[in-house]
C-alpha positions, 0 to 999 in steps of 0.5 A: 453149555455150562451156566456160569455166572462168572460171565456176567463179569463181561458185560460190566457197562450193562451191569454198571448201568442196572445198578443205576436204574435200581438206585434210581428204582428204589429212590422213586418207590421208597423215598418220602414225598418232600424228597422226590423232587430231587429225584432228577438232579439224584438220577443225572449225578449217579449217571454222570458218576456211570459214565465217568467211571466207564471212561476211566475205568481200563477198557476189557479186552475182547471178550465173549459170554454166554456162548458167543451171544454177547462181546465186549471189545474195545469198540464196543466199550467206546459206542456205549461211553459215547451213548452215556454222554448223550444220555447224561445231556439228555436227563440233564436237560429234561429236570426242569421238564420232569418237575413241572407240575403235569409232569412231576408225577411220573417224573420216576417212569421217565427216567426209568423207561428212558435207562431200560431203553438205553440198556436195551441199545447195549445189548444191540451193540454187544449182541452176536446172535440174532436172538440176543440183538431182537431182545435188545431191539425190542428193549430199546424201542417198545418202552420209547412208545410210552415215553412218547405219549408222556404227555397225556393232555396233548392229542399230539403226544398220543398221537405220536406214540401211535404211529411209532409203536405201529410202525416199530411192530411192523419193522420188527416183523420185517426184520424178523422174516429176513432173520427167518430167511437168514436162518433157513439158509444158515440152520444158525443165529451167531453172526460168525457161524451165519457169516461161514454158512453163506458165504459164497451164496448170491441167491434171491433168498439172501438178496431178499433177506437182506432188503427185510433185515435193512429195512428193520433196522432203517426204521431205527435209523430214519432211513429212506424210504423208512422215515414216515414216522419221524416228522410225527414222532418228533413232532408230537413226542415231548422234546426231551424224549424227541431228542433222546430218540434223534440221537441216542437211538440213532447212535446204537443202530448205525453201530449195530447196522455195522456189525451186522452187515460187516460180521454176518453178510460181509462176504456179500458185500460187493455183489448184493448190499454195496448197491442196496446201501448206496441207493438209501443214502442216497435217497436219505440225504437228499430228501431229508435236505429237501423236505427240511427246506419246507418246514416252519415247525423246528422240531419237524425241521430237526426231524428232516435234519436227523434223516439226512444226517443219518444218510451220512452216519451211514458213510461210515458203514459203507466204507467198511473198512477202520476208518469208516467205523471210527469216523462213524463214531465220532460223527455220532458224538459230534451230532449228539452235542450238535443236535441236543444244543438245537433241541435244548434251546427249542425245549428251554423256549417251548416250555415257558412260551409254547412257541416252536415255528421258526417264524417265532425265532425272528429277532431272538438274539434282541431278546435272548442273545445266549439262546440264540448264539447257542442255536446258531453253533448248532446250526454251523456244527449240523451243517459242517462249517468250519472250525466246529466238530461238525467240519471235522466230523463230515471231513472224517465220515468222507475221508474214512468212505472214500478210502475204499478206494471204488469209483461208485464211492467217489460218486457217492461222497460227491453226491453227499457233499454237493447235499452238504452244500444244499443243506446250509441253505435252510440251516442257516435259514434258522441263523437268520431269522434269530439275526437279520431279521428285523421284526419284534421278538415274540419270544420275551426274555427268558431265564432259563433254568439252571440243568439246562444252562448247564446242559447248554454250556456243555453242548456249546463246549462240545461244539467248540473243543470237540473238533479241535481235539484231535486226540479224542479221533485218535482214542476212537480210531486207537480202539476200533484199530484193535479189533481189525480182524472184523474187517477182514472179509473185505480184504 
């Protein structure tokens, strides 16, 4: 195969993004001491001026680059500007973190560890050979372990990187032997040529394949029985990082998972992963909703909170079918403001406080009104109450997997909306400890500084518009409607 560099015309996200992680490169190196602390505020304007111009630039047809190994089409243009969203919240939030005094400086590593593992998410996305997903895997997940253990003063902070670079080597050896398995059947890495090689097998070798490659990218996912580390990790991790990894991470591997399963085993869907599927998420929502019914500390709260909404990220894959992977989207989009707004008030209250339980939030609208309005749409949103985008995101997410029309699917969404119910029990714990609650605030009055005002407000617009703006549904379903030919091993 001919080298062109002509190719890397096809990937002009990813280049967009480099280019971002250069200036804000050459910003941190070069640029004198007095200036650095606008390295922040530099780095969230050359992203949200990324992200801005990825949406309204024209999207690409699909298109393919260094032998089939990476595609751009309109989905995939559309799952990244969704991550870029997050990701500009995301550094938004953290500037007042970045700056304070033990942070400010390594405050440049953050932001330039945090953009690789993005890049790397990217090629999770757009990859269509085995080696070119592991390179991304790899990318977006060894250097998240470093942004863990940022905070070198905390046991916790260490302690947390640990168990998360442990548990990511041992996942990816994992999925590393079922790609093996995978190989040895196919004698190939491309999804499509895989997908030709194996169809109409049912052997114990692509059964076992399959557990080992869903059990790697359940890691990634928080899935059942895959979750162990999730607690701990977003425990100990600073929350700007945890909440990086809560949303984004988990926003590029339920795609990935997708295309996975859909292009490379969609033959064998209905007799050896529809039942694998259903059984995690079953397992995911239901213990994530029970375990969060146990915890005090908000961060190990939100931890159990995220596995279960992965449980129903995951509907989205199991319904394969258009819609399914449309509602799957926007489900990711409603979770990243849903989720950054729960996470910007517990970071804007942990770092001028250092209080983090639930029990300190007993009376927090006497003292804090905006911050605790904030956390109780977050709550509603998270735990799908009408009228704010999480209702609709959940009634997308069900509506998309039921329209596949089985009998064990209408169980399944049963299931998941009997745990819906189960989870607004302990989301609304958090409401009613800021509002019932009689006891004093220990929490004084808090002035908040400006990047996460202003990151809140955004998180609280998203929460608000969001669900009653049905046309961003119909620009996601509008673009993943046009490469409907992934679906058609199903039909």
């Amino acid at each position: 195969m001919e080298m062109s560099y002509s190719q890397f015309l096809s990937m002009p996200q990813e280049i967009g993004l480099l280019l971002v992680f250069l200036l804000v490169f050459i910003y941190d190196t070069f640029m004198p001491e007095r200036t650095q602390r606008h390295l922040p505020v530099f780095t969230v304007i050359m992203m949200a001026f990324y992200t801005i111009y990825c949406f309204c630039m024209p999207q690409l047809a699909s298109d393919t680059a260094f032998g089939g190994m990476f595609e751009t089409n309109p989905a995939t243009w559309v799952m990244k500007n969704i991550l870029n969203v997050g990701a500009v919240l995301v550094l938004l939030q953290a500037v007042k973190w970045t700056n304070s005094d033990f942070v400010s400086v390594r405050r440049g590593e953050f932001y330039e560890l945090t953009l690789l593992t993005l890049f790397g998410m990217f090629l999770m996305i757009s990859a269509r050979h085995f080696l070119l997903f592991v390179i991304g895997l790899e990318t977006a997940s060894l250097p998240i372990a470093a942004l863990a253990a940022f905070e070198k003063r905390h046991y916790e902070s260490h302690e947390a990187a640990a168990k998360y670079i442990f548990t990511a080597i041992f996942s990816s050896a994992i999925f590393l032997l079922g790609i093996s398995f995978v190989y040895g059947m196919s004698g190939t890495l491309y999804f499509k040529d895989i997908a030709d090689a194996i169809s109409g097998e049912h052997s114990a070798l692509l059964i076992a394949s399959l557990a080992f490659v869903i059990a790697g990218v359940g890691f990634k996912l928080s899935l059942v029985p895959f979750h162990l580390w999730t607690a701990d990790v977003y425990q100990g991790a600073p929350t700007a990082v945890t909440s990086y990894l809560s949303v984004i991470s988990k926003g590029a591997a339920a795609f990935s998972f997708l295309v996975i399963m859909v292009q490379v085993f969609g033959a064998a869907y209905n007799e050896v992963w529809e039942w694998m599927l259903y059984a995690v998420i079953v397992l995911t929502i239901t213990l994530g909703n029970l375990f969060a019914m146990r915890q005090r500390n908000l961060k190990r709260f939100l931890a159990f909170s995220s596995i279960s909404q992965a449980g129903y990220i995951m509907l989205g894959v199991i319904a394969v079918n258009v819609m399914g992977m449309s509602s799957m989207m926007y489900y990711v989009l409603v979770y990243i403001f849903s989720n950054l707004a729960a996470f910007g008030v517990i970071a804007a209250i942990e770092r001028q406080t250092g209080r983090v339980t639930m029990d300190d939030y007993n009376g927090l609208f006497k003292t804090n009104p905006w911050l605790a309005f904030t956390m109780m749409l977050a709550m509603f949103s998270l735990g799908g109450i009408p009228p704010f985008a999480g209702f609709f995101s959940k009634f997308f997410i069900f509506v998309g997997a039921c329209h596949q029309g089985s009998v064990a699917i209408y169980v399944l969404v049963l299931i998941a909306l009997v745990n819906t119910i189960i989870s607004l029990y302990y989301y609304l714990l958090v409401v009613k400890a800021m509002f019932l609650r009689q006891d004093d605030c220990v929490i004084p009055t808090i002035k908040s500084h400006w990047s996460e005002r202003a990151g809140l407000i955004l998180c609280v617009l998203g929460i608000i518009f969001i669900g009653l703006v049905s046309c961003i549904y119909a620009y996601i379903n509008g673009s993943v409607n046009a490469i409907n030919t992934m679906f058609e091993a199903f039909k």
